[in-house]
N, C-alpha and C positions, 0 to 999 in steps of 0.2 A: 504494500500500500504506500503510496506516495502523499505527502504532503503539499495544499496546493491553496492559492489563494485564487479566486475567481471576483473580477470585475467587470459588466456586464451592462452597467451603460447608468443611463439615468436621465430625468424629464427635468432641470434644474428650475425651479423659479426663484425669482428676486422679487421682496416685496419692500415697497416704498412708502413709507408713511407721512403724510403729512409734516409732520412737524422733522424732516430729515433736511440734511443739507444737499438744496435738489445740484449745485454743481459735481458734489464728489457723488451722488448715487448715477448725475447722468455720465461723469467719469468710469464708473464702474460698470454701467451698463453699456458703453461701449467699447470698453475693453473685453469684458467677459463673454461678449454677444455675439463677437464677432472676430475674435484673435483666432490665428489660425484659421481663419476662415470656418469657425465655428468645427472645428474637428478638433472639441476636446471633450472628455467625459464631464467636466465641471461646466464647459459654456450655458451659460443663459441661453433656456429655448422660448421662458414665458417670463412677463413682469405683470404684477399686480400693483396699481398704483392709487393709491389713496384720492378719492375722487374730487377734494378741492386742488389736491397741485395734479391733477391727470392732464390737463393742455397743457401747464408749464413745461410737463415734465417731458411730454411727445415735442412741444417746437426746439426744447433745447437738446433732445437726445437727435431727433434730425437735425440740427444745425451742428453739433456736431458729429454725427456719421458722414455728413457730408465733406467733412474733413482727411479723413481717409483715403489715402490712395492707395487703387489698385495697380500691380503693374508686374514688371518684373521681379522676383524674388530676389535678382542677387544684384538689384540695384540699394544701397542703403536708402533713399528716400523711399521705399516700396512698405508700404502700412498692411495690404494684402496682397495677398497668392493666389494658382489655383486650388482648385480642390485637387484631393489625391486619386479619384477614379471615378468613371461614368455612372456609377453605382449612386455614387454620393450625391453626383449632379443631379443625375435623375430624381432622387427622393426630395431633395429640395424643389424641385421642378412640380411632385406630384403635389409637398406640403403648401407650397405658394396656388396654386390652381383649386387644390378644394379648398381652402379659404376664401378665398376671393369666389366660387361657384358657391360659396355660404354665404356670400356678404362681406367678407372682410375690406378694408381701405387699404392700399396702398401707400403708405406716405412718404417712402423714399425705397428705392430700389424696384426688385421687383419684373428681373430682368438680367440677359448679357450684357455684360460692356461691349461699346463700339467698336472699332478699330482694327487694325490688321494685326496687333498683338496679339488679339484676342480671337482670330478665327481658329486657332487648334487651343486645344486642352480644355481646361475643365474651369469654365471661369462662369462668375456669378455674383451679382453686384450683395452687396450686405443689405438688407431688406429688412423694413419696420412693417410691422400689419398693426392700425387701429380696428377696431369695428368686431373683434375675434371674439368667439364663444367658443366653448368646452367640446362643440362636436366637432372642431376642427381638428385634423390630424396636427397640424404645429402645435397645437395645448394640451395635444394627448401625449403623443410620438416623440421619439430623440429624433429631428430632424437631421443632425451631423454637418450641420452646415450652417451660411452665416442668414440665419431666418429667423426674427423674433416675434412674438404675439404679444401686445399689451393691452391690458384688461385693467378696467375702473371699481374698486370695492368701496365699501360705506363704512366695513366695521372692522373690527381686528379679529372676528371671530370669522366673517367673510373669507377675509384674507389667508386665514393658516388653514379653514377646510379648503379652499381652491389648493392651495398649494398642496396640502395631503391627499388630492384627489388623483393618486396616481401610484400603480405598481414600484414604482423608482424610488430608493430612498438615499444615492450616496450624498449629493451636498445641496443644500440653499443658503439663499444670502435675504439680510435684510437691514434697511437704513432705517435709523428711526435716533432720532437722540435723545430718547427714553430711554434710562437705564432699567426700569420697570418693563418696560414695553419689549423690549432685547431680548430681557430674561424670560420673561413669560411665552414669548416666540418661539426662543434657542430651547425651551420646554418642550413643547406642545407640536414643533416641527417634527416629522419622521422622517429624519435624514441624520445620516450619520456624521458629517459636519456642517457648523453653522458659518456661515461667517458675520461676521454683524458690521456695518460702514467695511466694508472692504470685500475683494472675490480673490484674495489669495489665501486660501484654505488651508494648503498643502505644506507643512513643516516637518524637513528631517526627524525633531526630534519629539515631534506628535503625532499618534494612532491617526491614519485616513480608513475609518470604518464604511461600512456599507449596511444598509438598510433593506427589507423587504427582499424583491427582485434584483438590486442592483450588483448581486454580489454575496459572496461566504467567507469569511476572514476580513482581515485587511493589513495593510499595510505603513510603512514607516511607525517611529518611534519604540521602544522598548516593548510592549505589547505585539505590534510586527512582528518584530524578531525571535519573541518567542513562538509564536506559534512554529518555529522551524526546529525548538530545540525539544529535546526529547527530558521531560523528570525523570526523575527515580525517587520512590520510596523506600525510608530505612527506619524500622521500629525495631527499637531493641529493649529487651529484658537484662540488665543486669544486676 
């Protein structure tokens, strides 16, 4: 019998509260939404966004995604790439199309790039959807790619069942600058890391668990490592 750790994907959301600071959550949400071209197991697929700052939070997170460039990878001013195979394109292709056959808004992307760069390989502009509900496959699905859905809640109680409304449990993130409101979140979320004002989760020297579906063991930190070591029990009488 081998010893084995298994990670297996995950639906990530990020929830934004009102009373957050909307530059560093729309900072976060553009990083995390869309780095790598959304080909990471932690990227943002969904944001729920506290329904008094929801327009603030959509004009500044499109203002800046439009900031980003795509282009060549092994240029340094290049912000994105393509995706790593037809597989991937395709499934962002099927999750932008039944969104938008449900309703969804377009508000940036949403499409190839132009250009002669972009007639071979796997390219696809970084894509906001407003207008999104739960029977879309991007609020269901890991889309793997750089596609987000944002969605307007009312309550805190709204907000963590949406976010637990899914087989996936490795990480979510959520802004709020309640330390009350943090904690009760990083509670009541089924995911096996939080992040709170921030999407860098992943620390050498802290456990990256897994939740539900997402996974069985986990990895880094002390706890990691043991799962690779073998005990031994010794009871003695003397």
């Amino acid at each position: 019998m081998k010893r084995l750790t298994l990670e297996l994907g995950n639906q990530t959301p990020m929830i934004v509260f009102a009373d957050a600071d909307l530059d560093l959550a729309v900072r976060g949400a553009v990083r995390r939404s869309f780095r790598n071209m959304g080909q990471i197991c932690n990227s943002v697929n969904r944001i729920y966004v506290e329904k008094s700052m929801y327009d603030d939070f959509l004009d500044k997170f499109v203002e800046e995604t439009r900031k980003l460039r795509i282009g060549d990878p092994f240029d340094p001013n290049t912000d994105l790439g393509p995706m790593s195979n037809k597989e991937v394109l395709n499934k962002v292709l099927e999750h932008v199309n039944d969104a938008i056959s449900k309703g969804a808004k377009v508000l940036y992307g949403g499409k190839r790039p132009e250009g002669e760069l972009f007639r071979k390989g796997y390219w696809y502009e970084p894509t906001i959807l407003a207008n999104v509900t739960h029977d879309m496959k991007v609020m269901r699905e890991e889309t793997f790619g750089p596609v987000v859905g944002v969605m307007a809640f009312e309550s805190f109680e709204q907000a963590v069942e949406w976010a637990n409304q899914t087989e996936y449990g490795l990480v979510a993130y959520v802004y709020t600058t309640s330390l009350r409101t943090a904690k009760e979140a990083a509670r009541r979320l089924e995911f096996g890391s939080i992040g709170i004002n921030n999407v860098d989760v992943t620390s050498v020297e802290a456990p990256y668990p897994a939740r539900k579906e997402s996974g069985l063991g986990h990895d880094l930190g002390r706890s990691g490592l043991m799962q690779y070591m073998e005990p031994k029990h010794i009871k003695i009488h003397y």
